[in-house]
Steps between C-alpha positions, in 0.01 A plus 500: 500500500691399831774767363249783596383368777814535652496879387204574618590513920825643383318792347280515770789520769686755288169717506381477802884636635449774274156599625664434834781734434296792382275487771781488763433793769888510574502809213774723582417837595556739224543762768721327759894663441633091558300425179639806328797442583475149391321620123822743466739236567317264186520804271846576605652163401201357289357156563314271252193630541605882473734706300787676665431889490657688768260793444223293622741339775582870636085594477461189785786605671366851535149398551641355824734760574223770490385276781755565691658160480850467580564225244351679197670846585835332475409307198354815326839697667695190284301610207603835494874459591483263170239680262365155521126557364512882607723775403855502702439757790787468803285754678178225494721222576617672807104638626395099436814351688469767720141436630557107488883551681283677783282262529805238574517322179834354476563534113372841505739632822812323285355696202493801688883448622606444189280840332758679783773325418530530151294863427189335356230777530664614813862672561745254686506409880663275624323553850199413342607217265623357811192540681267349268727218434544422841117491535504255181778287686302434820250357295743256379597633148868395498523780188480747746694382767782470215435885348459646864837340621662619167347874598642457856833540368461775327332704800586614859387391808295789543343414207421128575365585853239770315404247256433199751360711742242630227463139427352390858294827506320400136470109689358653763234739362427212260418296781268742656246513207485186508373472846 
């Protein structure tokens, strides 16, 4: 008899943090992009309490995208340049890295340089590979600052100036909407 005794507060505890659990109000917002995003990312590498399925993963990501979220455009732009959970499409990689590049994500603007560097969806530039890897590099992506050094050889002077100065014009209408 002392045997369940013991159980019985154990079973109690373990209920009562269940019951506590479910009635938690910290519920994530099915509708907020950060827990979109977050849903995509557990569907894109599976955890223990889902399945991977990268169709499912790309759904979040666009669900936050359509929202006009920087972070899921570029993740939904990385599902198209793969065909990961969509069909392959360079042309939709480059509208979702496009829209998230513009709206200064980092990953998206070294995307971008590297659509322009190597003809994905777009017809090679180096004036504009450089540009949006530049942009990438002052956020710190050391990627960037690597590819857009490697362009710099290959272009003139003319062609660097045009690139940077495009570069502090983009920083500097991007700083405007955000006052």
């Amino acid at each position: 008899m002392s045997g369940s005794l013991q159980k019985q507060p154990l079973v109690a505890l373990a209920l009562t943090a269940l019951l506590i659990g479910c009635a938690s109000p910290s519920k994530k917002n099915p509708t907020d992009p950060a827990d979109q995003i977050s849903k995509g990312e557990k569907y894109s590498t599976g955890t223990w309490q889902v399945s991977k399925n990268d169709e499912k993963a790309a759904l979040w990501y666009r669900k936050a995208a359509l929202q006009g979220d920087p972070e899921g455009e570029y993740r939904l732009g990385l599902c198209y340049e793969a065909g990961t959970g969509v069909p392959k499409s360079e042309a939709l990689a480059l509208k979702w890295f496009s829209m998230a590049a513009k709206e200064g994500n980092p990953s998206a603007q070294f995307e971008m340089g590297d659509c322009y560097r190597l003809a994905k969806g777009v017809e090679i530039n180096l004036t504009k590979a450089y540009f949006w890897f530049n942009l990438s590099a002052a956020s710190g992506n050391q990627d960037a600052r690597d590819c857009r050094d490697a362009l710099a050889r290959r272009m003139s002077m003319e062609e660097i100036q045009e690139a940077q100065r495009q570069s502090q014009e983009f920083w500097g209408n991007l700083d405007k909407t955000k006052e």
